[in-house]
N, CA, C and O of each residue as an XYZ file, in Angstrom:
900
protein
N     109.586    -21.466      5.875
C     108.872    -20.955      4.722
C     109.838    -20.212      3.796
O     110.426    -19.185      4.136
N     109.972    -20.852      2.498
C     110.441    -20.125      1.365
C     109.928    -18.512      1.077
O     110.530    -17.439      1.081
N     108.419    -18.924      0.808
C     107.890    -18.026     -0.330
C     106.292    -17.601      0.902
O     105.939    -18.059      1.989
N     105.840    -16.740      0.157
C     104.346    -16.303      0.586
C     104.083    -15.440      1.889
O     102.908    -15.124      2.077
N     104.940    -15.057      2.728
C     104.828    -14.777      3.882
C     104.128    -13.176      3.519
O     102.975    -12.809      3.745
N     105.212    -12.429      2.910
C     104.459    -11.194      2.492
C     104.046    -11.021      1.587
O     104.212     -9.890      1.127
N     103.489    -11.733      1.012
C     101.954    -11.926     -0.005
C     100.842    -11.884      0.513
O      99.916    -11.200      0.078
N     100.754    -13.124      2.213
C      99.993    -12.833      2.878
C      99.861    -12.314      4.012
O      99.236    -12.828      4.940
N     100.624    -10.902      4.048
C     100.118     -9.733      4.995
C      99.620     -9.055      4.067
O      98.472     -8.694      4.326
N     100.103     -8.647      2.840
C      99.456     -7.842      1.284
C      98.417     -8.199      1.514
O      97.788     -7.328      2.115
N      97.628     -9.466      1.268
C      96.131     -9.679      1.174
C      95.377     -9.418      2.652
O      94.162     -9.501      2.831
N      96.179     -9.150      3.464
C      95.083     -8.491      4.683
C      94.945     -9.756      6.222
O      94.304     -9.785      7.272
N      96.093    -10.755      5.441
C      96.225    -11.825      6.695
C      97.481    -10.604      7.587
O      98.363    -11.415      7.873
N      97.831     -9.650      7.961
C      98.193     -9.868      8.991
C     100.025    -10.001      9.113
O     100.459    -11.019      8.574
N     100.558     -9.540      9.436
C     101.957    -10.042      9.687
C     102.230    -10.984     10.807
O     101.895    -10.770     11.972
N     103.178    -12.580     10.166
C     103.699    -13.098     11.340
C     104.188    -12.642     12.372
O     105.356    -12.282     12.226
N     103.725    -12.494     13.471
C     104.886    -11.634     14.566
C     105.289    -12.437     15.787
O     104.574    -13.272     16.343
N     106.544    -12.080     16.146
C     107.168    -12.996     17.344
C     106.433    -13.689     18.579
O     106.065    -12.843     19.394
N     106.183    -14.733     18.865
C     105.445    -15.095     19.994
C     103.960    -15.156     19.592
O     103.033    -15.081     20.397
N     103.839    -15.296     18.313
C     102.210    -15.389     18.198
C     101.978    -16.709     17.745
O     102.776    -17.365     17.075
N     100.138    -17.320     18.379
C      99.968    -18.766     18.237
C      99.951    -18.606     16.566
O      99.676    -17.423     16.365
N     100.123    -19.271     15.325
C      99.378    -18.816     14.587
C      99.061    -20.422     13.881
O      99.445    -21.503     14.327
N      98.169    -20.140     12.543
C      97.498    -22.118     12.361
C      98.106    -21.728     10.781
O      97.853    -20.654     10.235
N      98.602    -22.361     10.418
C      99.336    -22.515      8.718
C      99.043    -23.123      7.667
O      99.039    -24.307      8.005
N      98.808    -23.062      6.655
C      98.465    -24.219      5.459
C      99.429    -23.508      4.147
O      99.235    -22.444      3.559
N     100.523    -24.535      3.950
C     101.457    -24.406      3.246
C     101.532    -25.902      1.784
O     100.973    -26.969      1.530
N     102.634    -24.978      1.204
C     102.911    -26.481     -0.038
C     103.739    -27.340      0.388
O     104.616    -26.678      0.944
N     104.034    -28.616      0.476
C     105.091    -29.114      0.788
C     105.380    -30.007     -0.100
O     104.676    -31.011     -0.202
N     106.515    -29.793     -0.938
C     107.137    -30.566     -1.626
C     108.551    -31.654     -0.730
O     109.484    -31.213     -0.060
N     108.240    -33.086     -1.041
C     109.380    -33.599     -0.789
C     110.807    -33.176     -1.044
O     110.999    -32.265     -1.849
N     111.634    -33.643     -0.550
C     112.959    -33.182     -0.502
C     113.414    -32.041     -0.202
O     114.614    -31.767     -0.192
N     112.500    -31.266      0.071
C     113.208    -29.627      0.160
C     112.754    -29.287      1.607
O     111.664    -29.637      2.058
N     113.795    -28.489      2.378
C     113.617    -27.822      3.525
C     112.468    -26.700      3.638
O     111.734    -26.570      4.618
N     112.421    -25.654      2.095
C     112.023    -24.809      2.706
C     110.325    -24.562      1.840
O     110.454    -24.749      0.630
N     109.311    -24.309      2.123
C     108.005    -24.325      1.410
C     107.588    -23.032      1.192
O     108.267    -22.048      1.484
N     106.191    -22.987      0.548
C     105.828    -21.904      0.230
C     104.303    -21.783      1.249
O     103.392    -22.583      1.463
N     104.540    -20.571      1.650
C     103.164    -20.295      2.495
C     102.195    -20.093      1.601
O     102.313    -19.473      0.543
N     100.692    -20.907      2.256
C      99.690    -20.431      1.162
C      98.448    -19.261      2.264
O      98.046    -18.263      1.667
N      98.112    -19.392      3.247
C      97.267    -18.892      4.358
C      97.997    -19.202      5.642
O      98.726    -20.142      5.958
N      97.519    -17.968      6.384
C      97.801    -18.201      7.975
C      96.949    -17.635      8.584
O      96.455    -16.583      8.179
N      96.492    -18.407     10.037
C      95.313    -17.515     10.853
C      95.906    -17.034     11.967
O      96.641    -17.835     12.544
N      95.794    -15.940     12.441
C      96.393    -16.338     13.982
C      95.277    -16.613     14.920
O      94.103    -16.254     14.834
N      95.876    -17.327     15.842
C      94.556    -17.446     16.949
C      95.286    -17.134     18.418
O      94.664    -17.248     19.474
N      96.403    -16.808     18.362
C      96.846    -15.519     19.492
C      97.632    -14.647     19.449
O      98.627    -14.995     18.814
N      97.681    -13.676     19.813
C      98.331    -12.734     19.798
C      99.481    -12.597     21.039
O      99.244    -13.134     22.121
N     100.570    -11.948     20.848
C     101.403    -12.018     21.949
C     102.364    -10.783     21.987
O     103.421    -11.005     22.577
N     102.186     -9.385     21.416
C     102.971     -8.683     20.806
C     102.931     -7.847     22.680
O     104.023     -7.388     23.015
N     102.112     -7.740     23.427
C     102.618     -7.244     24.722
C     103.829     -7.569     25.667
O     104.298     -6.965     26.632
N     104.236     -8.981     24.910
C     105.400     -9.049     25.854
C     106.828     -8.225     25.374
O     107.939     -8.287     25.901
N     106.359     -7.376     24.097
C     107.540     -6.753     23.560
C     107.673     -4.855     24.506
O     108.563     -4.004     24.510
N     106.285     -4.929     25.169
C     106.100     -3.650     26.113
C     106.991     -3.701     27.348
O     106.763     -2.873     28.230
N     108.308     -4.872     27.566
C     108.480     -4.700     29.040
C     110.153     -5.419     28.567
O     110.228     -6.648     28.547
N     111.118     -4.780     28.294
C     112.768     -5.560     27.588
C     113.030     -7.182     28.482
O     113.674     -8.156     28.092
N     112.098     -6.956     30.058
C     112.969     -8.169     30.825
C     112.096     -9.211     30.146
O     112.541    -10.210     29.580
N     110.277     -8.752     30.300
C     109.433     -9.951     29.552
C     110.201    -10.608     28.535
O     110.377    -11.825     28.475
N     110.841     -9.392     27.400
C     110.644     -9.669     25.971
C     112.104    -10.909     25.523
O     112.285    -11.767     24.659
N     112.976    -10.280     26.829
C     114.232    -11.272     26.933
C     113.626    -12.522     27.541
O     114.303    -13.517     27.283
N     112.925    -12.677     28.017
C     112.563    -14.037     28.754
C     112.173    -15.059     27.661
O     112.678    -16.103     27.248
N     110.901    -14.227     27.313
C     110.259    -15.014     26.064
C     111.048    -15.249     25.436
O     110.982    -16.450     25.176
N     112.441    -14.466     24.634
C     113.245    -15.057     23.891
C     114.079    -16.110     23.813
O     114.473    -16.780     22.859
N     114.342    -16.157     25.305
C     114.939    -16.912     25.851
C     114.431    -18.401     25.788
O     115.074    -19.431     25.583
N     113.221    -18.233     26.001
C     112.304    -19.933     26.141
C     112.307    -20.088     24.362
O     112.637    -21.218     24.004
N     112.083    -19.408     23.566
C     112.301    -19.513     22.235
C     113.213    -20.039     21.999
O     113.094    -21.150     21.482
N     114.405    -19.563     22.232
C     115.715    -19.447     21.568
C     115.812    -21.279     22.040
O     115.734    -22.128     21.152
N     115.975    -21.655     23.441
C     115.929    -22.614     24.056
C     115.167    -24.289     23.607
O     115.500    -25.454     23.825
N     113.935    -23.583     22.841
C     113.180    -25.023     22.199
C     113.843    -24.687     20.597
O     114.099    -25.791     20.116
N     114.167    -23.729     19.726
C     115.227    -23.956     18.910
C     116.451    -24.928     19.004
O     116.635    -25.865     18.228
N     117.117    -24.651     19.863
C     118.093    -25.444     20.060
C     118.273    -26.901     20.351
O     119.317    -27.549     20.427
N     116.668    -27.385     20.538
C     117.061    -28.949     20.363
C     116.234    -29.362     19.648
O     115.117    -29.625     20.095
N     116.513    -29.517     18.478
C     115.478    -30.208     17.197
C     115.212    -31.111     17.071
O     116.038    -31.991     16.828
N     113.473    -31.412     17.213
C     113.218    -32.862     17.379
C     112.144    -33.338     16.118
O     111.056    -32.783     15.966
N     112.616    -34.422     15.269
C     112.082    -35.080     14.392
C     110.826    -35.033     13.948
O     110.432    -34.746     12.817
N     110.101    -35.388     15.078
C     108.459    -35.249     15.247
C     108.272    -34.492     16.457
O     108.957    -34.366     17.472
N     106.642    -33.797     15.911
C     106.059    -33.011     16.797
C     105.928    -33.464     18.346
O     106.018    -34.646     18.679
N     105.689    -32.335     19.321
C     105.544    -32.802     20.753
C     104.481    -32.083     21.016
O     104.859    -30.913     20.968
N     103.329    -32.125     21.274
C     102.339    -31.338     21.758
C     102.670    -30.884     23.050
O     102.344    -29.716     23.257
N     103.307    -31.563     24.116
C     103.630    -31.138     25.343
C     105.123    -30.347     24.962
O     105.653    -29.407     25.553
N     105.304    -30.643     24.485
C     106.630    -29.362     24.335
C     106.018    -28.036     24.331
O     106.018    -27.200     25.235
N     105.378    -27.967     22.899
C     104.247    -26.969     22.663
C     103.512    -26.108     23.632
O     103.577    -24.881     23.691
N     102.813    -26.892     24.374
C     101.970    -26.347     25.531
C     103.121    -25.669     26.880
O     102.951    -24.618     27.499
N     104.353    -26.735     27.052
C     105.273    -25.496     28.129
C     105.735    -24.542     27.451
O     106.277    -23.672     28.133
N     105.718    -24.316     25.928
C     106.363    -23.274     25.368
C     104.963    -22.188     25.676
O     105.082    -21.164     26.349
N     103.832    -22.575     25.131
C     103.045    -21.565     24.858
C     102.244    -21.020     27.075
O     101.799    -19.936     27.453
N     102.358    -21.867     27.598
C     101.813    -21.811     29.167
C     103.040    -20.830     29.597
O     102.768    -19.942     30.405
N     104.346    -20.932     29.118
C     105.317    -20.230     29.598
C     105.288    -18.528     29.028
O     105.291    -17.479     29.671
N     105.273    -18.674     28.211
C     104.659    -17.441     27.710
C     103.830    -16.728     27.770
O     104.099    -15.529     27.830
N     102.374    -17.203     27.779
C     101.512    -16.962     28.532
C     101.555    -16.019     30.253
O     101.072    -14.981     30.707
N     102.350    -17.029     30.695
C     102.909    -16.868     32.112
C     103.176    -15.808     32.044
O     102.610    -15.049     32.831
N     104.183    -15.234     31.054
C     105.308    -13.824     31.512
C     104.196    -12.498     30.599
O     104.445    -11.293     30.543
N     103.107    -13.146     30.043
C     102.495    -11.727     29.733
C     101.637    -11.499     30.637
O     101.427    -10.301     30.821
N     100.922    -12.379     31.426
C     100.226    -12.278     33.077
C     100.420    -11.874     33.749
O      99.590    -11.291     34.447
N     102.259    -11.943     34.088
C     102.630    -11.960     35.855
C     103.249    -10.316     36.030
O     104.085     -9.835     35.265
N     102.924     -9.933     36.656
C     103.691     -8.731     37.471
C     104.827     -8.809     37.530
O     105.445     -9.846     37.773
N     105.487     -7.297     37.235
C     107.206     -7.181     36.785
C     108.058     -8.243     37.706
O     108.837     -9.102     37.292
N     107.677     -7.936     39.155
C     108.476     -8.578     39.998
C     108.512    -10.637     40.111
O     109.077    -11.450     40.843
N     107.534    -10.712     38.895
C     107.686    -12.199     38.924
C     107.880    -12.738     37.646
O     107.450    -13.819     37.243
N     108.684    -11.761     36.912
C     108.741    -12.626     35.351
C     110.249    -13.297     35.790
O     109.899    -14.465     35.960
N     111.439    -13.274     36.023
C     112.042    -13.761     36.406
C     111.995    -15.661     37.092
O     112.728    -16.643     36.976
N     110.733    -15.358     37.772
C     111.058    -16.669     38.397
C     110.100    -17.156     37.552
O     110.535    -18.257     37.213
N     109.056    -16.977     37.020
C     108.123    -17.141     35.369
C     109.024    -18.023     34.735
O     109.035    -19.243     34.899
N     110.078    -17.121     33.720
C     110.744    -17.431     32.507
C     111.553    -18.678     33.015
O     111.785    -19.560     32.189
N     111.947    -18.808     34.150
C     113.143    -19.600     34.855
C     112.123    -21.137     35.017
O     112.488    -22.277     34.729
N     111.136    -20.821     35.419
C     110.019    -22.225     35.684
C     109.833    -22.541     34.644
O     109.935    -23.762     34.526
N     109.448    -21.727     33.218
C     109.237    -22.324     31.895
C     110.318    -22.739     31.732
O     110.234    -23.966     31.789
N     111.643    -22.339     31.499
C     112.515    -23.183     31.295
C     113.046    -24.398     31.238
O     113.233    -25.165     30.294
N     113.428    -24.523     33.246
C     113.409    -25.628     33.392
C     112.326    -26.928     32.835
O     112.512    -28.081     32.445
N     111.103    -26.039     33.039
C     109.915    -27.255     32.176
C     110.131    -27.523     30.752
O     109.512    -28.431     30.197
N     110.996    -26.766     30.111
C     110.909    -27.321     28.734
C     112.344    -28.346     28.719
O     112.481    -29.347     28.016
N     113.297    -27.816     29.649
C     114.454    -28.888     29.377
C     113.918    -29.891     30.549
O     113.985    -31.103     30.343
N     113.609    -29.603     31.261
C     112.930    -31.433     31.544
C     111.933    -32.301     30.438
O     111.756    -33.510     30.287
N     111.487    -31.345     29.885
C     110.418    -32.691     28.498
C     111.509    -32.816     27.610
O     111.224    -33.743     26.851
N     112.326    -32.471     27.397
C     114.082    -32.493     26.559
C     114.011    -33.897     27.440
O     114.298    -34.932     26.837
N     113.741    -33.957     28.462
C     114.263    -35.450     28.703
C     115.616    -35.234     29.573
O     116.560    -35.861     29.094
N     115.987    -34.353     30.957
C     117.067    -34.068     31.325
C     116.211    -33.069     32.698
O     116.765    -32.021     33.029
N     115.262    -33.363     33.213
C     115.228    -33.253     34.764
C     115.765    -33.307     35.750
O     115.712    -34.357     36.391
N     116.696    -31.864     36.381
C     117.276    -31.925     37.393
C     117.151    -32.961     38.686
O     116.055    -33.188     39.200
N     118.274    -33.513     39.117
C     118.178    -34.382     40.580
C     118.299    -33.184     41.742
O     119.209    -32.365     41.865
N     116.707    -33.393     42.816
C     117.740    -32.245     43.682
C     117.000    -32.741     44.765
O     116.820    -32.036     45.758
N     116.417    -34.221     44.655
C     116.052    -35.134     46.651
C     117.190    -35.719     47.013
O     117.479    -35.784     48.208
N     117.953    -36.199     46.114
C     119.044    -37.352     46.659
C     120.285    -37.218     45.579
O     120.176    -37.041     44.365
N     121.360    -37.334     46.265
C     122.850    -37.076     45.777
C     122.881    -37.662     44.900
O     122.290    -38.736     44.783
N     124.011    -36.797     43.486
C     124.275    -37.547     42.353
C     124.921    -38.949     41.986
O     124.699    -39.891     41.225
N     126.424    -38.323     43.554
C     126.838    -39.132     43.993
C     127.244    -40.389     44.709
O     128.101    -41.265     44.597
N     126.166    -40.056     45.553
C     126.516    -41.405     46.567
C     124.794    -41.650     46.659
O     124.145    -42.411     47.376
N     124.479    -40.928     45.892
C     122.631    -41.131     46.565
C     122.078    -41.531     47.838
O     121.495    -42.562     48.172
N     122.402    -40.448     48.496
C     122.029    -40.546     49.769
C     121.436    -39.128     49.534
O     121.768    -38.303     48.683
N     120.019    -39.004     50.957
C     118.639    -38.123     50.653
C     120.153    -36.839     50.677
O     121.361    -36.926     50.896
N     119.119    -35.662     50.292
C     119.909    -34.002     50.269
C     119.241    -33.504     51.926
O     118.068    -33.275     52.222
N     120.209    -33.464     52.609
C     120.020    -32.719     53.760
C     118.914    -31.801     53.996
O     118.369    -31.984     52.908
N     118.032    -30.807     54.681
C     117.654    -29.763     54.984
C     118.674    -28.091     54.842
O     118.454    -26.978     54.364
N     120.071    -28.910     55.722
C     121.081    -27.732     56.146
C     122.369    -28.147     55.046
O     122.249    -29.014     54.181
N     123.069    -27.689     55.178
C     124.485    -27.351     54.746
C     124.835    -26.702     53.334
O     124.111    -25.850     52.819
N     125.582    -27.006     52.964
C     126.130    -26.660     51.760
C     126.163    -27.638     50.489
O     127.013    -28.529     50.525
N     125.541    -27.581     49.660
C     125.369    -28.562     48.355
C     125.918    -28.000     47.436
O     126.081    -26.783     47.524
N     126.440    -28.819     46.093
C     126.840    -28.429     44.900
C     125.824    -29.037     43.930
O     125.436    -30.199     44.044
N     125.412    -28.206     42.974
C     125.341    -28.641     41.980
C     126.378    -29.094     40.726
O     127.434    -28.524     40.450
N     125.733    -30.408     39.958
C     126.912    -31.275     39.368
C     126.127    -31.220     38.309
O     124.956    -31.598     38.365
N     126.967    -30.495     36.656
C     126.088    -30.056     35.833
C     126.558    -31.367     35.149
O     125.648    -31.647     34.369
N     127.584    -32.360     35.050
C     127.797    -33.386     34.460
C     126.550    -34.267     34.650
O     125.879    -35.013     33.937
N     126.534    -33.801     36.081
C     125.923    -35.621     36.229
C     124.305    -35.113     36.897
O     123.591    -35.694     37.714
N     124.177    -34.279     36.436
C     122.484    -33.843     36.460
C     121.360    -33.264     37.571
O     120.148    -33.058     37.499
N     122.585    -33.068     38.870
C     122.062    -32.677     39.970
C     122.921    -32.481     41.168
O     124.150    -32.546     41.174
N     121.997    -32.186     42.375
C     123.110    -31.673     43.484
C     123.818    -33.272     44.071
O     123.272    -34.359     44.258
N     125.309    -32.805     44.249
C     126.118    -33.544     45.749
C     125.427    -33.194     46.732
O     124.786    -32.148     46.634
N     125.357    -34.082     48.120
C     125.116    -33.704     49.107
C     126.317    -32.954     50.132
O     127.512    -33.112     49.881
N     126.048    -32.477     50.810
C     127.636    -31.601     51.815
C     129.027    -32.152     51.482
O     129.933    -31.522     50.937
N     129.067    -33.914     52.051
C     130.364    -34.545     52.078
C     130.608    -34.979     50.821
O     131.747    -35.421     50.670
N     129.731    -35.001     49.631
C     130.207    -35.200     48.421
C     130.669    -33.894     47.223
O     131.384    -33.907     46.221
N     129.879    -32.847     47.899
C     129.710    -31.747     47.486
C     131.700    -31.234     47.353
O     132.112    -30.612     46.374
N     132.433    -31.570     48.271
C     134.008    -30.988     48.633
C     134.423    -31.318     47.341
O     134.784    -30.389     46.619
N     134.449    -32.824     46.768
C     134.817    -32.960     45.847
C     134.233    -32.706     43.898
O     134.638    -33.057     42.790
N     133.269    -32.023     44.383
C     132.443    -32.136     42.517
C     132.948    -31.012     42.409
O     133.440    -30.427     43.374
N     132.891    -30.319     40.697
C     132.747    -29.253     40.458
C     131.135    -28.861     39.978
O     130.242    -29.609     39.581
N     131.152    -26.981     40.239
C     129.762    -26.777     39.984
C     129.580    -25.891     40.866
O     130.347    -25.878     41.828
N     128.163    -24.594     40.738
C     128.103    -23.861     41.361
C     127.815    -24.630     42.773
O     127.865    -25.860     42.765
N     127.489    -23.875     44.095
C     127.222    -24.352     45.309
C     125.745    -23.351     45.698
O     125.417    -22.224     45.326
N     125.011    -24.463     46.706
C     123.725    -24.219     46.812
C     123.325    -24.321     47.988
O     122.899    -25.403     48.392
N     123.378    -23.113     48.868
C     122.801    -23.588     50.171
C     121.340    -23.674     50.631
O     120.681    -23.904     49.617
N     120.386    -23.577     51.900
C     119.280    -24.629     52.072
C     118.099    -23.813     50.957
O     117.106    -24.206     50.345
N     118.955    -22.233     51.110
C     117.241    -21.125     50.643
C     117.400    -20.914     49.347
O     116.415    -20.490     48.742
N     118.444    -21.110     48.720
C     118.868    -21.501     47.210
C     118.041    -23.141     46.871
O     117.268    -23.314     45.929
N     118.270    -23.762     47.458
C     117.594    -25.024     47.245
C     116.311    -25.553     47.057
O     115.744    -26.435     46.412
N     116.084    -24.711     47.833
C     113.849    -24.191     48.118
C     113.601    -23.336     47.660
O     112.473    -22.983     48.005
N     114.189    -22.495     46.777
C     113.977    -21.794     45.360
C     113.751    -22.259     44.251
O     112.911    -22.076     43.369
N     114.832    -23.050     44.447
C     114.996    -24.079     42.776
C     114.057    -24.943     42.975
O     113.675    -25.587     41.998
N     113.519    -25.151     44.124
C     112.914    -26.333     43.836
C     111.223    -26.140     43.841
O     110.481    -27.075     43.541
N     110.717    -24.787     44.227
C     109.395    -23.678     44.021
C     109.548    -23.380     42.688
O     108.431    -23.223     42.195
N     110.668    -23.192     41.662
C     110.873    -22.950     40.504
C     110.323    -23.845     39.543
O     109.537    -23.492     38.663
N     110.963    -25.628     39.810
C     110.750    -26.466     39.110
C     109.159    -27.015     39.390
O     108.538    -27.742     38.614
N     108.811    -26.652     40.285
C     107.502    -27.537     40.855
C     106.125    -26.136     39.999
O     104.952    -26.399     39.734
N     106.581    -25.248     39.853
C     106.234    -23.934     38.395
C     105.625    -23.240     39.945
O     104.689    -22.476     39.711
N     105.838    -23.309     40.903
C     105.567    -22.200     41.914
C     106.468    -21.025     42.266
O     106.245    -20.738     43.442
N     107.172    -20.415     41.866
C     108.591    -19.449     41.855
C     108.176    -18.520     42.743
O     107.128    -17.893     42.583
N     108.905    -18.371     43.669
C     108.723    -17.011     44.953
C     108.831    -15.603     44.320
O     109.884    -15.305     43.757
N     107.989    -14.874     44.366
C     107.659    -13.695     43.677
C     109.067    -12.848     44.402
O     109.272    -13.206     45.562
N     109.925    -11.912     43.925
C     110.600    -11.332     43.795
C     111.809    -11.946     44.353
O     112.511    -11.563     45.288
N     111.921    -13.057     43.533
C     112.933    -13.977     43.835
C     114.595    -13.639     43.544
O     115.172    -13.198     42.550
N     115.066    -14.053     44.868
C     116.532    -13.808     44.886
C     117.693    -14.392     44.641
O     117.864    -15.498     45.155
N     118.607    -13.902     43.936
C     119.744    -14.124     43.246
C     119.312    -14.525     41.869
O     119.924    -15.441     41.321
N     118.297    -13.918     41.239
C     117.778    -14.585     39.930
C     118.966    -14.698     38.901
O     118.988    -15.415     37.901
N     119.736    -14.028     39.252
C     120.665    -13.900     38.023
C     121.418    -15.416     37.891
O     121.535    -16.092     36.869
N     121.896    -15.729     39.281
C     122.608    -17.036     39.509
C     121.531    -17.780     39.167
O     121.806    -18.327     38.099
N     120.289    -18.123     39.580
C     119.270    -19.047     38.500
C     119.363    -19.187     37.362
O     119.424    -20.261     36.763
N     119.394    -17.784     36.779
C     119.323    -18.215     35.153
C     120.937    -19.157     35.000
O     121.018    -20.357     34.741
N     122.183    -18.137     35.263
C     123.002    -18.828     34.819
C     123.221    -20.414     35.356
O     124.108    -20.999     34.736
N     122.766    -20.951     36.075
C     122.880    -22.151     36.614
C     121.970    -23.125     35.086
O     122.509    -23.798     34.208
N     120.541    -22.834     35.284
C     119.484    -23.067     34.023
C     120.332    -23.277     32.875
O     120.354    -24.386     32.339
N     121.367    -21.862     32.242
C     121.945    -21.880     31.300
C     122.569    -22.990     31.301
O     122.066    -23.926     30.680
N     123.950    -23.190     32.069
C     125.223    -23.704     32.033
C     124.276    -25.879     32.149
O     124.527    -26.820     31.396
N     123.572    -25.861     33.013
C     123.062    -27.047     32.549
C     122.284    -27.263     31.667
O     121.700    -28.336     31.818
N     121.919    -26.535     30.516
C     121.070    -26.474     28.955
C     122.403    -26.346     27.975
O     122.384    -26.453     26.749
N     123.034    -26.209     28.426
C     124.291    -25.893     27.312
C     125.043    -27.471     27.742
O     125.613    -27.948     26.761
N     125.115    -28.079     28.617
C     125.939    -29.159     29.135
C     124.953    -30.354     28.565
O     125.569    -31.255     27.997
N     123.854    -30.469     28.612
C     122.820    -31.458     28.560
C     122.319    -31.723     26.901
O     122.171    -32.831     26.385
N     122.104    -30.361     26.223
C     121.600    -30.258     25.181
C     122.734    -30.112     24.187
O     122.513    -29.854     23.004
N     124.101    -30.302     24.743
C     125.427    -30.425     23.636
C     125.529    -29.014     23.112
O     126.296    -29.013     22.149
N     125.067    -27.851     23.364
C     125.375    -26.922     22.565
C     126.554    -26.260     22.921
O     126.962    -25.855     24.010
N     127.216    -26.217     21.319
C     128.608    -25.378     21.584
C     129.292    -23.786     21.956
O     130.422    -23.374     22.219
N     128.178    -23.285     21.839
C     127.785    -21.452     21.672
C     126.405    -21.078     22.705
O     125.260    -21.491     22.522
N     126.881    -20.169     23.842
C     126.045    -19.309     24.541
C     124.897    -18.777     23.856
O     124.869    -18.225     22.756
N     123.972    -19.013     24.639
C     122.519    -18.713     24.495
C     122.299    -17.159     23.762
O     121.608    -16.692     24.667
N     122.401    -16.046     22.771
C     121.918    -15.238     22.597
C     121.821    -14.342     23.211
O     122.496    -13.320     23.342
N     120.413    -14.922     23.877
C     119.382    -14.037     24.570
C     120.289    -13.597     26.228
O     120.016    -12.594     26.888
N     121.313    -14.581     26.586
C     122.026    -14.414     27.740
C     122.834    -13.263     28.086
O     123.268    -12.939     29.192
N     122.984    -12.613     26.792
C     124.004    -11.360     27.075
C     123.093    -10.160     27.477
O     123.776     -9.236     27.919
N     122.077     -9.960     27.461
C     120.774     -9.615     27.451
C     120.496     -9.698     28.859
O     120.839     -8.811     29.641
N     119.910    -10.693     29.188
C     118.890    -11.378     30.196
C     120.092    -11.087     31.543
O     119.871    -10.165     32.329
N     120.901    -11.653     31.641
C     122.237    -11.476     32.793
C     122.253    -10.168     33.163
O     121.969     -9.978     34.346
N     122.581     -8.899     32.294
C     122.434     -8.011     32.913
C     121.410     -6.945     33.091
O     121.775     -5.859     33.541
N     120.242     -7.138     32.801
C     118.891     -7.095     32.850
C     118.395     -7.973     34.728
O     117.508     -7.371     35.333
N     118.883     -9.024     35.310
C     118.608     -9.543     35.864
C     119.698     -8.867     37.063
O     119.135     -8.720     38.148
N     120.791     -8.545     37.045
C     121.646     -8.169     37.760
C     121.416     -6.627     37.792
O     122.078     -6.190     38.734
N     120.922     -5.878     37.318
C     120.722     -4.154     37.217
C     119.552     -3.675     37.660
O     119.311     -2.468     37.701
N     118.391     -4.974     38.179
C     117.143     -5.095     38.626
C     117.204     -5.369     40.202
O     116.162     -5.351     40.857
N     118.655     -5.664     40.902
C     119.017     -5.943     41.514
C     118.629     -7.523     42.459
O     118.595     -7.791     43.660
N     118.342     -8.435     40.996
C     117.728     -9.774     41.395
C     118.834    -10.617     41.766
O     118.785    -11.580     42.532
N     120.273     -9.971     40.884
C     121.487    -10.404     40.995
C     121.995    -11.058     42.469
O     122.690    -12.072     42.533
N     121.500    -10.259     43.692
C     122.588    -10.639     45.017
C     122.664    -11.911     45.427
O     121.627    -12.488     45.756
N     123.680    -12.445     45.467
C     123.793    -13.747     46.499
C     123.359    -14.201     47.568
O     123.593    -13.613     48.623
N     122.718    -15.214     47.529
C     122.002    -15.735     48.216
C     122.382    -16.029     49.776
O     123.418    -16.673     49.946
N     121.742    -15.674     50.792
C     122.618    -15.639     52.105
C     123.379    -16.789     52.470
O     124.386    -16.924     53.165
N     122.546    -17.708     51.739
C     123.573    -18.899     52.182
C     124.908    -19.265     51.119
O     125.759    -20.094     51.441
N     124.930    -18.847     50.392
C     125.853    -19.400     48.953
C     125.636    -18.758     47.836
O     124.870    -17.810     47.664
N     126.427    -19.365     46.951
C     126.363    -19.145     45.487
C     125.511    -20.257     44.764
O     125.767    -21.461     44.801
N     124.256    -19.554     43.975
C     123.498    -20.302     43.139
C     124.458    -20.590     41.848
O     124.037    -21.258     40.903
């Protein structure tokens, strides 16, 4: 939007505010990027997730995240993991926005079209063990299994790291979930590898040590997430 935004909070619509659903009717002239607002309704509100810094980094985070890959035409299912994810982190209890923001995530870069592999090796595709030691392979979209794992690069993932990530992606996340910090950055480093972006997430300088000072940070008994 060019023009109109604070014209219409002046007339009593209300200020746009971060994280809110809102319904729009604007001018749109061909050729030009930017329009003029004529009305806006909102039909949700979302200004509580700004009551809690880890919520408010999360949400930003899933924001910042469907910014970064611009798509031509609308996605209604994009839409709905953006707005269910959000949703999510103004619901859940402190001790579960973490694995919240981390499940929306991954759900929005899987409708990106880039769904982690984590039943069967990147490599040799053979099933992923129960036990040992796995790597994740941010090239090639998922974990090595043990004997392929020596040679990839990528963080490493042992069995209770594995059944995290994978309660995460399935949008079930273990409430005061551990090593969150290595989650996010794992999330990150394959959204930055997948989605081509050249520049760190924002919201990451933020969220990392917010996640590590909460003490979600520790390593996981078996490995490094």
């Amino acid at each position: 939007m060019a023009r109109g935004v604070r014209k219409q909070a002046s007339k009593g619509g209300g200020p746009l505010d971060l994280f809110d659903d809102v319904e729009i009717t604007y001018d749109h002239r061909a050729g030009r990027d930017l329009h003029t607002l004529r009305e806006h309704r909102t039909l949700k509100r979302r200004g509580e997730l700004g009551s809690n810094l880890l919520r408010f980094a999360g949400a930003s985070f899933l924001s910042e995240l469907i910014l970064t890959h611009t798509m031509e035409e609308g996605s209604p299912r994009l839409h709905d993991r953006l707005t269910s994810g959000l949703d999510g982190l103004l619901a859940c209890a402190p001790e579960e926005i973490p694995g919240r923001f981390l499940a929306a995530g991954w759900g929005i870069v899987a409708e990106f079209g880039f769904p982690p592999e984590l039943d069967r090796c990147v490599h040799c595709n053979v099933e992923i063990p129960a036990a040992g030691m796995t790597r994740f392979d941010l090239a090639e979209g998922g974990l090595r299994c043990p004997e392929c794992a020596a040679s990839g690069i990528g963080p490493r993932l042992g069995p209770g790291a594995r059944t995290d990530l994978r309660a995460i992606l399935a949008g079930a996340p273990p409430s005061g979930l551990r090593g969150a910090a290595e989650h996010f950055h794992l999330l990150e480093r394959f959204a930055l590898h997948h989605l081509d972006r050249r520049r760190v997430f924002q919201t990451s300088a933020t969220l990392g040590p917010l996640l590590a000072s909460e003490g979600s940070g520790d390593p996981t008994p078996e490995g490094q997430v």
